[in-house]
C-alpha positions, 0 to 999 in steps of 0.5 A: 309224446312228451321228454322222460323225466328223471325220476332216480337216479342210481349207481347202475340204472337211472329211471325216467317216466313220461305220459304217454298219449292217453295221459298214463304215466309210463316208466323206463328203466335206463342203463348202459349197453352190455356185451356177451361172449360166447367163447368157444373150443373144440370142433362138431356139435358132439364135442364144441364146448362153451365157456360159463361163468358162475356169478351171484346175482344179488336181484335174484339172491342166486348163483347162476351160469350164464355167459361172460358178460359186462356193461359197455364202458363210458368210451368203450366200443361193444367189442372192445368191452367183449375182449375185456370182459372175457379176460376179466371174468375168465382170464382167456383172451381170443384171436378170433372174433364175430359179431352175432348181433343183439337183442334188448333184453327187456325192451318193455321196460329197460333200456338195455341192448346187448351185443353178442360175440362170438370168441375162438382160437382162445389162450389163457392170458398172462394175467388170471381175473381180478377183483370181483372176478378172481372169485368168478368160477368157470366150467366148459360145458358141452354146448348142447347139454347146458341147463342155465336159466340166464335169458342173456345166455339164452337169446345169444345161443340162439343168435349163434344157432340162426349165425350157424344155420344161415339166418340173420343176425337179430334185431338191427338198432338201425332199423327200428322196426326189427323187420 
């Protein structure tokens, strides 16, 4: 296979094609790694509620719910890009916290990996959001009773269902067969 050959570079996503063996140029989209939290409260099934965030996505020119979440910074660990994304967008901090693993979120053409974590024992920091986020609106939803239509948030309820059920914790970078 020949190198990716940058094609545009952008402010959030770069793309790069390539031939593949047959001589068909293929394309990818580039971007930096992203992290999700799944901040959590309460106890059981009936009455665990899960925090949402409403944010308006311009690419679908719509307001969704969905998980907070945020890009991994240039130098930021996918942990450490959590615990800020958490504080930024909702204003909560946690003291307790589990990796669930990650999923590529359109391996078919983009790049992406997200890592998902889980967020409990949760207290209001000092500081409310800033910026973009100030204007972010928040609900707690009872966890089995949620209606988005966010894949992100989709794929990493389901890493918390197999963490909770005694499964793995979904595709390992380091095994490139995902097996």
């Amino acid at each position: 296979m020949c190198n990716w050959e940058l094609t545009f570079s952008g402010r959030i996503v770069n793309v790069e094609e390539r031939a593949n063996a047959r001589g068909e140029i293929r394309e990818r989209v580039v971007t930096r790694d992203a992290c999700a939290i799944i901040a959590l409260r309460g106890e059981g099934d009936d009455d665990e509620e899960l925090l949402l965030v409403k944010q308006y996505r311009d690419p679908v020119d719509a307001y969704l719910w969905e998980l907070p979440a945020g890009r991994v910074d240039s130098g930021e660990t996918a942990f450490d890009c959590a615990r800020r994304e958490l504080a930024e967008e909702t204003g909560y901090s946690a003291k307790d916290w589990e990796y669930l693993g990650g999923f590529y979120s359109s391996p078919g053409f983009a790049s992406e990996f997200i890592y998902v974590f889980l967020a409990t024992d949760l207290e209001m920091a000092d500081d409310p959001p800033q910026g973009d986020e100030a204007d972010l609106t928040m609900k707690w939803v009872l966890r089995n009773a949620i209606n988005v239509v966010d894949a992100k948030t989709l794929a990493s309820l389901y890493l918390l269902h197999r963490h909770r059920t005694g499964g793995d914790r979904g595709f390992d970078q380091s095994n490139s067969q995902g097996l």
